[in-house]
N, C-alpha and C positions, 0 to 999 in steps of 0.2 A: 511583518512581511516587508522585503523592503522596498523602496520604491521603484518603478517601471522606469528605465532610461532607454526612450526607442532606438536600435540602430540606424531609422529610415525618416528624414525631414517627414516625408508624405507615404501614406500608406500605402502597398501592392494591391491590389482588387482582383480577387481569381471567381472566377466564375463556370459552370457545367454544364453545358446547352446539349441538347439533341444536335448531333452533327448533319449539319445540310451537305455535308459532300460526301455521306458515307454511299455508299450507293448497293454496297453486297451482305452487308448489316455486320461486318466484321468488327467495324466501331462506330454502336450506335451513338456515342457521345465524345462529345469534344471538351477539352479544357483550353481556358485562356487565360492569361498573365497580364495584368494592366500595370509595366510599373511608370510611375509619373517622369518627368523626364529632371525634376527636381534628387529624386532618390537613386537614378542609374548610377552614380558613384559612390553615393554609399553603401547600395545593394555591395556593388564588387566589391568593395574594400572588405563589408562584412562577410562576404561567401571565402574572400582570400582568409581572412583572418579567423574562421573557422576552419578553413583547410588546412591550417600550420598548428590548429589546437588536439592533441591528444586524444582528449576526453571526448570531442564531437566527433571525432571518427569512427563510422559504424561499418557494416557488412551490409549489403545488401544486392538485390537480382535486379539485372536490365535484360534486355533482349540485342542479344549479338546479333546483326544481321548478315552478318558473314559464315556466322555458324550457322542462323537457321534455329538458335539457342538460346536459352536465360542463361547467362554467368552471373557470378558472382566477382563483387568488384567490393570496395573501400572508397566510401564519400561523406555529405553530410546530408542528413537532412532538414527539409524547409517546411514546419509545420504551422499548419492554421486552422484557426475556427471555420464555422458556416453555419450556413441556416438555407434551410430550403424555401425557396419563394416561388412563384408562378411562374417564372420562364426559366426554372433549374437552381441549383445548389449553387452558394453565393457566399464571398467572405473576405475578410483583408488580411495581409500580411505583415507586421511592424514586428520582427523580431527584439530580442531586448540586445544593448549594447554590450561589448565582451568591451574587458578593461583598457584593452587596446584602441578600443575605436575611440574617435570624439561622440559625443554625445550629442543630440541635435534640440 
């Protein structure tokens, strides 16, 4: 296997809480994105240099809010581990490096 070259200095932190401002239980949970302020430019560089690669480009559904709709759209996605712990589901982000990026 070969070895892990992170795209990201410092890790993302994403986290799942029971949302405190849902109020009509349409969403009773919320996510959050902790990215350090050390990784903000290598995240983009990485999300840009994903978005120019081929191979990372999938299909997938958001919700239009103009339509009132899920479309279907072309992006990439951002996938991570977790583990569930006592105040919600929990995990970091450190994609690997495309040939393109610098290494950190």
């Amino acid at each position: 296997m070969p070895e892990f070259n992170p795209a990201l200095p410092k890790v993302l932190k994403w986290s799942v809480n029971n949302n405190r401002f849902d109020q009509d239980g349409k969403f009773p949970k919320s996510l959050s994105v902790f990215v350090p302020l050390e990784s903000v430019e290598a995240f983009c560089r990485y999300l840009a240099a994903e978005s120019t690669n081929p191979e990372k480009i999938r299909k997938g559904k958001i919700w239009d809010y103009n339509l009132n709709a899920e479309v279907e759209v072309e992006g990439i996605y951002i996938n991570a581990k977790g583990k569930a712990g006592n105040d919600g589901a929990f995990g970091n982000i450190n994609p690997a490096a495309t040939p393109t990026e610098p290494v950190f």
